[in-house]
Every structure is written in C-alpha cells, then in structure tokens.
C-alpha positions as CSV (number, residue, x, y, z in Angstrom):
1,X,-36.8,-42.4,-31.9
2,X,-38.5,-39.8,-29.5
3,X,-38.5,-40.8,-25.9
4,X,-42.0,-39.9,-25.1
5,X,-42.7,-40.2,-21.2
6,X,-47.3,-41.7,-21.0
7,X,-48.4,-38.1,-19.8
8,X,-47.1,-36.9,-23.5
9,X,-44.1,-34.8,-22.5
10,X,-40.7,-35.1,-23.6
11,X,-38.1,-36.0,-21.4
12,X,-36.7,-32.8,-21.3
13,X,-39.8,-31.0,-20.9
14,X,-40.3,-33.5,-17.8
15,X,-36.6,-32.3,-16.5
16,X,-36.9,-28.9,-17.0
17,X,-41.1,-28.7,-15.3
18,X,-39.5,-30.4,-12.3
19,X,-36.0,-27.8,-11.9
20,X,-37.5,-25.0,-13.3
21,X,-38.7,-23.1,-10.3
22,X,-35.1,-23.4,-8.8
23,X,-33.3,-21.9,-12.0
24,X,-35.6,-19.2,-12.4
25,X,-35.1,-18.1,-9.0
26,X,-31.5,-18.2,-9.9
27,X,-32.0,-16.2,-12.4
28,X,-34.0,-13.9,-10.9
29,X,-31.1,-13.5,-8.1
30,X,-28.6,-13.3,-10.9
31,X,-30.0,-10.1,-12.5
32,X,-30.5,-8.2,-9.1
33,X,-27.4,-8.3,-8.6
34,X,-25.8,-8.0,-12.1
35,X,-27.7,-4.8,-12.1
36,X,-25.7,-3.2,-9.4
37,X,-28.2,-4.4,-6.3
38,X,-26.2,-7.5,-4.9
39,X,-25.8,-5.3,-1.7
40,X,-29.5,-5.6,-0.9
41,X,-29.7,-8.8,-1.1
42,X,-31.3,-10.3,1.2
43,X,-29.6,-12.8,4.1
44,X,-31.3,-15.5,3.1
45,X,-31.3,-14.8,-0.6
46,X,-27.7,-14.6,-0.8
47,X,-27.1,-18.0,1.0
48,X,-29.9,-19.1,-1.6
49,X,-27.4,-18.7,-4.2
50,X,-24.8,-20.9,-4.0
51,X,-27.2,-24.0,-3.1
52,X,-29.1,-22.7,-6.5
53,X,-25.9,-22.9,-8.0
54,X,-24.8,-26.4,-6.9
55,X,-28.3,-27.5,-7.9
56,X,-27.7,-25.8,-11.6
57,X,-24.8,-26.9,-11.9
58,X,-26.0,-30.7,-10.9
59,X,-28.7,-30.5,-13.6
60,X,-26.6,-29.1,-16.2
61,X,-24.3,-32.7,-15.9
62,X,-27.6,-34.9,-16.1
63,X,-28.6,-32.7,-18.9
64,X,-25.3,-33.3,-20.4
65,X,-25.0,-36.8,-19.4
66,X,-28.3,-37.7,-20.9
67,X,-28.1,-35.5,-24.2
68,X,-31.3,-33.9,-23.2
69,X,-32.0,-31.0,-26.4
70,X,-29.0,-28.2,-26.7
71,X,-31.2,-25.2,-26.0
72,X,-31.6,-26.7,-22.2
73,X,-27.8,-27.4,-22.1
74,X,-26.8,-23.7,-23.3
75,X,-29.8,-22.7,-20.8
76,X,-28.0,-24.0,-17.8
77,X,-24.6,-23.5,-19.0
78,X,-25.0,-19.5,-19.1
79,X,-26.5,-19.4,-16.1
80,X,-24.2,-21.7,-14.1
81,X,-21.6,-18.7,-15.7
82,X,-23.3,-16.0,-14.6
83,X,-24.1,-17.8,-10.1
84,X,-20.3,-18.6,-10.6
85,X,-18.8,-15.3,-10.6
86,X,-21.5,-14.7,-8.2
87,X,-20.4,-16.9,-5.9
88,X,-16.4,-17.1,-6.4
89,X,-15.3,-13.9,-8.3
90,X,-14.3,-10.6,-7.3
91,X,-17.6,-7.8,-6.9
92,X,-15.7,-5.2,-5.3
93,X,-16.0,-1.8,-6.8
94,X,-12.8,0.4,-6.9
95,X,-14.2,2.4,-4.6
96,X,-14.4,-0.8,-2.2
97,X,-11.4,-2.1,-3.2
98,X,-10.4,1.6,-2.0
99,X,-12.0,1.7,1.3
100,X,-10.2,-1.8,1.8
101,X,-6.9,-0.8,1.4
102,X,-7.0,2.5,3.3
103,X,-8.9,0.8,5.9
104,X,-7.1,-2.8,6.5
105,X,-5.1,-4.2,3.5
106,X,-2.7,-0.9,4.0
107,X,-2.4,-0.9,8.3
108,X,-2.2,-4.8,8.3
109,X,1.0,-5.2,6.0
110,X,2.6,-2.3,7.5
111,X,2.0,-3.6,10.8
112,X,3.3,-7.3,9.8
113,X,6.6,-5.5,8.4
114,X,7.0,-4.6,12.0
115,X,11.1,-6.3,12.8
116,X,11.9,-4.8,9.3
117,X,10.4,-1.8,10.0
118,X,12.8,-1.5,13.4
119,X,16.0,-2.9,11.7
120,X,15.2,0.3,8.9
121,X,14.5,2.3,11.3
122,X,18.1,1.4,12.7
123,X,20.2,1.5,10.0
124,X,18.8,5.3,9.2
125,X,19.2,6.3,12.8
126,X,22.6,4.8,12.8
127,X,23.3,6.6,9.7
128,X,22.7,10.0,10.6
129,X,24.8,9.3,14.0
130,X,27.8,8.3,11.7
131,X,27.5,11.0,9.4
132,X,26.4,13.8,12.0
133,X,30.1,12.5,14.2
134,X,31.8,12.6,10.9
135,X,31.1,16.1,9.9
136,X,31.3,17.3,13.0
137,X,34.4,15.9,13.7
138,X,35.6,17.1,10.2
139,X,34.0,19.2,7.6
140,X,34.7,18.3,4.6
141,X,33.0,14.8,5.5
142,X,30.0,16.8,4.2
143,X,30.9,16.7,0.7
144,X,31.2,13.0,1.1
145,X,27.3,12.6,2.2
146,X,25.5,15.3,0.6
147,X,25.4,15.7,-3.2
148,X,26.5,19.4,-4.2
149,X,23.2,19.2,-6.4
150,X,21.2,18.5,-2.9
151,X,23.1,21.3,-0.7
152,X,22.5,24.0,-3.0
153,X,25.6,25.8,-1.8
154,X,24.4,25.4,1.9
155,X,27.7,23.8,2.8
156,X,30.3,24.3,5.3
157,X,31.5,27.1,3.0
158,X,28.0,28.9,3.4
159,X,27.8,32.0,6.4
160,X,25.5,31.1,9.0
161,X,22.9,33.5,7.9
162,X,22.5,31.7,4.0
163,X,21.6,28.9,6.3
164,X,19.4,30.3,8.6
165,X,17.5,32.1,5.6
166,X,16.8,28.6,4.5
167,X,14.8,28.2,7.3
168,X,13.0,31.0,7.3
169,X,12.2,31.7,3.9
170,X,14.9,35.2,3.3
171,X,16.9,33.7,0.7
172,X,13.7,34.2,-1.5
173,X,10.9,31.8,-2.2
174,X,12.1,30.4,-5.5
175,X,15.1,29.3,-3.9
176,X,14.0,27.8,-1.2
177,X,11.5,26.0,-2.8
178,X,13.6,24.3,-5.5
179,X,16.2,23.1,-2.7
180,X,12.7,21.7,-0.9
181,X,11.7,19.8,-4.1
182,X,15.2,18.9,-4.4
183,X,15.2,17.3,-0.9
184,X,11.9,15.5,-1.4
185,X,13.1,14.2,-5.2
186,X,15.7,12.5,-3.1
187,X,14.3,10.9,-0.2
188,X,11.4,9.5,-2.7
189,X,13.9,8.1,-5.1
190,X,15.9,6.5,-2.3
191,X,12.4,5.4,-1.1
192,X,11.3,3.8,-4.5
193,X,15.3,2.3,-4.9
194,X,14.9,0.6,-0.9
195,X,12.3,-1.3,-2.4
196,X,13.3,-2.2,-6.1
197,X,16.5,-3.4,-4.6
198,X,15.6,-5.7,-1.9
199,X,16.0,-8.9,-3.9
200,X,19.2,-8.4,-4.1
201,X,19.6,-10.0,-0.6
202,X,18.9,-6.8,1.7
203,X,22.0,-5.3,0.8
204,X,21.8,-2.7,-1.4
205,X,18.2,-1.6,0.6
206,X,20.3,-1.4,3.6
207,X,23.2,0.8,2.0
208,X,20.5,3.1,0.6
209,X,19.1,3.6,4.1
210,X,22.3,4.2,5.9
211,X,23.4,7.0,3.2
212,X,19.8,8.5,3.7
213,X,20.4,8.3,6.8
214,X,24.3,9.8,6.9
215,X,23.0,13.0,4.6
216,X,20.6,14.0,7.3
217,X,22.9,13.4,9.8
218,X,25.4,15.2,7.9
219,X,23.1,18.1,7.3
220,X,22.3,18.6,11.4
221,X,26.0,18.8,11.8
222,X,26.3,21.5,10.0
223,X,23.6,23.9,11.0
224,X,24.0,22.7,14.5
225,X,27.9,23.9,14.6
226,X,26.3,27.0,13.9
227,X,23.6,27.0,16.6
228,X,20.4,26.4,14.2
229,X,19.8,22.7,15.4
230,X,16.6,23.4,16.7
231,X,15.4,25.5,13.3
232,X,16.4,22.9,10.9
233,X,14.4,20.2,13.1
234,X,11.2,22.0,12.7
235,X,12.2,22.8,9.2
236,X,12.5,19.2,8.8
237,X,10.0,17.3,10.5
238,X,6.8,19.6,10.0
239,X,6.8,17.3,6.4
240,X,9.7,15.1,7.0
241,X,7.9,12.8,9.7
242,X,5.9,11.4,7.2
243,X,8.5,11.1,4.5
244,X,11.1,9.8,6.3
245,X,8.7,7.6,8.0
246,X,7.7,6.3,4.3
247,X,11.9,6.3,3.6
248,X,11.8,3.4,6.3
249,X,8.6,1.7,5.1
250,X,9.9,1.0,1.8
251,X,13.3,-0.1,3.4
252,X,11.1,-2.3,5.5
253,X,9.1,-3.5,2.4
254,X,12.8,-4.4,0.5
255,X,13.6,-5.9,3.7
256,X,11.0,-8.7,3.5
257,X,11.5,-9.2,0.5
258,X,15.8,-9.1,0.1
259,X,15.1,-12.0,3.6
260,X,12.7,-13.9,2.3
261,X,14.9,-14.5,-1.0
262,X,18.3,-15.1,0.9
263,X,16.1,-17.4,3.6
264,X,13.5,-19.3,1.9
265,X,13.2,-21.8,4.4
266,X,11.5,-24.9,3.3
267,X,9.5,-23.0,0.1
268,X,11.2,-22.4,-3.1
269,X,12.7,-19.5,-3.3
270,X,10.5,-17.6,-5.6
271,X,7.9,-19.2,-3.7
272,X,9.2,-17.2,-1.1
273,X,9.9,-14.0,-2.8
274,X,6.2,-14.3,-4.1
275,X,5.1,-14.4,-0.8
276,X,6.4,-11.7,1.2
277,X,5.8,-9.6,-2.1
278,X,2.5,-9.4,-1.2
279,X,2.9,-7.8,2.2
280,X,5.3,-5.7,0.9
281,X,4.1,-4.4,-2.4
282,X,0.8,-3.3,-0.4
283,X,3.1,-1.8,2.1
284,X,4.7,0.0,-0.6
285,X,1.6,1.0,-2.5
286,X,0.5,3.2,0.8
287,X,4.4,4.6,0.6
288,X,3.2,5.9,-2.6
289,X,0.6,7.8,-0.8
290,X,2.9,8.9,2.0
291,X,5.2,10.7,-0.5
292,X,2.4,12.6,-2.2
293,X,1.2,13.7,1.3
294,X,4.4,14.5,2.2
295,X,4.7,16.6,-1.4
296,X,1.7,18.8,0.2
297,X,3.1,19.2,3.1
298,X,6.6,20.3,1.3
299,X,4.5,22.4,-1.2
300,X,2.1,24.4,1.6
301,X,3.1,23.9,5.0
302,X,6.3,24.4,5.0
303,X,6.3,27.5,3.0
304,X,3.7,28.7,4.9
305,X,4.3,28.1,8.6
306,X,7.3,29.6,9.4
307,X,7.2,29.9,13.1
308,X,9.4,27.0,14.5
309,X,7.2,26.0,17.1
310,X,4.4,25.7,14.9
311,X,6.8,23.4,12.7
312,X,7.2,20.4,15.5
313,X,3.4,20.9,16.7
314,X,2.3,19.9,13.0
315,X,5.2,17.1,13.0
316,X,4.1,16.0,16.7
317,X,0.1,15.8,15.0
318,X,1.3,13.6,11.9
319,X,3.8,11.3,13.9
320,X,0.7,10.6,16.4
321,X,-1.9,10.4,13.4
322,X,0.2,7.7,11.4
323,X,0.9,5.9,14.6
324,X,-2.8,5.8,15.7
325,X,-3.4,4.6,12.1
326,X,-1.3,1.5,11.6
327,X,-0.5,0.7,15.7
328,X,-3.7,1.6,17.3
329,X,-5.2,-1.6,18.5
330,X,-8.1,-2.7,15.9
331,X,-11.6,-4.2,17.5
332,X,-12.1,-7.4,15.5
333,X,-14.9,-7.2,13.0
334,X,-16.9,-9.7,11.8
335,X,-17.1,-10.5,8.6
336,X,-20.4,-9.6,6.8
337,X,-21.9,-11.9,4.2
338,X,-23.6,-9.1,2.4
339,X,-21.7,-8.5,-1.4
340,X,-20.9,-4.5,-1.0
C-alpha cells in the first residue's frame, strides 16, 4: 500500500523536496571540479564539500533504511561516489605530482637518509684511500681494482702522455668518449646494485661502495705517480660530483633499507623494510635523475671544456647547487586547502 503523506506527496518526494537543495549543490560542486576547475574553487565552497558529502551520505542510509524508490537510492549512491574521491582520493596531476617531488618528496628523503648518507660517504672515501695506498705502494694492485674493460689500456703499463691525452682529449674523440661512457656505465650500475642489494643486511651495498671507492682511488694513484693528479681531478669532478654524489645516495638508500631489515625493532620485519622503502625508493628515484644529469655532463661538458680550471669551477657550481638543494634550510609552508 502507498504511503501517502495528507499534502498528497509520497514519502520520497517529501525526502528528496526537503535534501534536495543540499545535493544539488553537491552536484553542482562535483562537476566544477570533475571538469578540471577544482583549483578555483572557492574557500568556502571547498569546505562546503565534505559537510555536503557527510549529509549525502546520511540521506542515502535513511533512504536505504527506509526503502524509499531505487531511482533516489542510485541518485545518492553516484553522487556520494563522485564527493568521495573528492574528498579522499588523489587529484594531483602528473605535473603536480612532478613539482612535488622535485620540490619536497625528493630533498626531504634525501635529507632523512642523512647518517646513511655519512656512513656511504665513508666507506667510498675509505675506499679510495685503501686502493690509492695500495697501488701506490705496488702497481700491479691496479689490476686488482680496475676492470681491464674500465682502464682501456690506461694502466701502469700506459706512458705518461696516453694518460695525459685522456685528459685532454689527444688520444682522439672516439676514444675518449667510449672510456667516458664506460666510466659512467659503471658508477650507475654500482649505483642501481647499492640499492637492489641492501636487503641483504647492508653488506653487499657496503662492499659495492668500498670497490667504487678503491677503483677511483686506484685510478688517482696512477696518474698521480706520474704528476697528473690535479688533471684527472678536474677531469673527474666537472661530472663526477654529481654522480658520485648519486653513487652514495643509492648506498645511503640500500643503507636504510639493509638496517631496517637486520634491525626491525619492535615492527615486523617487512613492516620495517616497507617502511624505510619509502624514504629510500624516493631517494633513489631522484638518483635516477642524478645519473642522466650526470650523462650530460659526461656527453657535453666534459668533451667540451677542456681547460682544467674551468673543470673544478663547474664541479665547485654543481657541489654548491645540490647542497643548496637538499641542505639549504626550508621556510615552513603552510599547507593550502585549495585542490591544485
């Protein structure tokens, strides 16, 4: 039997005639900003929304309760669909998502890798002291620390002047360029390695970064014994600064995450692992970036400048650019509640 209310309406026409106003509203909201204009918006039309949608979503369970006419119920289910993503999903565009990263996600996990990023920073520091001693010390340590693939027959057995035309460019560009691409290869894969391996309680991330470490240490000794120390330091820095800087990061990044599995602490260990994945796949996801930069700086600058003092002022520029970037004190910024 129809429930018929004395003014002649139907219950759910007497539901709907007193809600209505609220829902189209809703609605009204919902398709401004389904249509690409949530970021004007309004202050007080976006806190509008989610007491819209708590009101929707308060009618739709009468509606349901009371098993008011399916059209109304379909109504309000749609629409509490559409003020939900609204209100709890992601609106970001890439290009926000973008601007994000470079901006904070990027800076902020680098920054909290900070005692990983020291202890990397160590064990390559310590291994180029070990395998700069070694070589110079004795020889044929080279061959232990650099791949004959990597030295390109700039070895101990190599006059000084096929080393010094690696540095300036007189062995011919091809050359030079494939042992360049050959060097970068190298310190990316031990990059990408530093990271993949860090579950594996920090130990094979910390063996990669010592070898890195050893090979450039082992590749000072040798153009230092014959008096080209300074050359080969502007040769590597002018793109090596950011690489190498990467080289660490993604140590850092295997770090956290090789610590967090051997220490869990009270979590569960792939709690754990979980977690400080997310600091340090972010990390790593800007180490990405690093290396490509560092590519261009391998491709152009350093076939192109080929004045040594030229070399460290571009090295000096990108060391104080990526510190500025990721150490330079941040002003806090308040959070806006416009949807960008």
């Amino acid at each position: 039997m129809t429930d018929v209310h004395p003014s002649g309406l139907l219950k759910s026409q007497r539901f709907r005639q007193a809600r209505e106003e609220d829902w189209r509203r809703l609605e009204r909201l919902m398709d401004k900003a389904e249509k690409g204009s949530a970021s004007k918006l309004t202050d007080a039309e976006i806190l509008a929304v989610p007491v819209l949608y708590r009101s929707t979503l308060s009618a739709l369970a009468v509606a349901r309760e009371t098993s008011l006419d399916q059209g109304l119920i379909d109504y309000l289910e749609t629409l509490s669909a559409r003020a939900y993503f609204f209100v709890y999903g992601s609106r970001a565009t890439i290009q926000d998502r973008l601007v994000a990263f470079f901006r904070t996600d990027w800076p902020a996990a680098v920054r909290g890798l900070w005692r990983e990023t020291l202890v990397s920073a160590a064990l390559m520091l310590l291994g180029a002291l070990v395998g700069a001693w070694l070589v110079m010390h004795e020889p044929e340590w080279f061959y232990a620390f650099v791949p004959a693939d990597l030295s390109g027959g700039r070895d101990p057995a190599a006059s000084t002047e096929t080393l010094r035309a690696t540095l300036d460019g007189a062995d011919g560009a091809q050359g030079l360029s494939a042992f360049a691409a050959y060097l970068f290869t190298h310190n990316a894969q031990v990059a990408l390695l530093a990271f993949a391996l860090g579950f594996a309680l920090c130990l094979p991330t910390g063996l990669l970064i010592l070898y890195n470490g050893a090979t450039l240490g082992a590749f000072f000794a040798l153009f230092a014994s014959r008096g080209l120390g300074f050359e080969l330091g502007g040769w590597l820095l002018i793109h090596g600064v950011t690489e190498l800087f990467a080289v660490i990061l993604a140590g850092a990044a295997g770090l956290r995450i090789g610590w967090a599995v051997a220490f869990p602490g009270q979590r569960r260990r792939l709690d754990a692992a979980v977690e400080a994945g997310r600091t340090a796949g972010i990390a790593m996801g800007g180490v990405v970036v690093m290396l490509m930069f560092a590519g261009l700086l391998e491709g152009f600058g350093r076939q192109l400048i080929v004045d040594t003092g030229l070399r460290y002022a571009v090295a000096a520029a990108t060391a104080l650019i990526w510190g500025l970037y990721f150490y330079a004190p941040r002003p806090a910024v308040a959070e806006s509640i416009h949807v960008r």
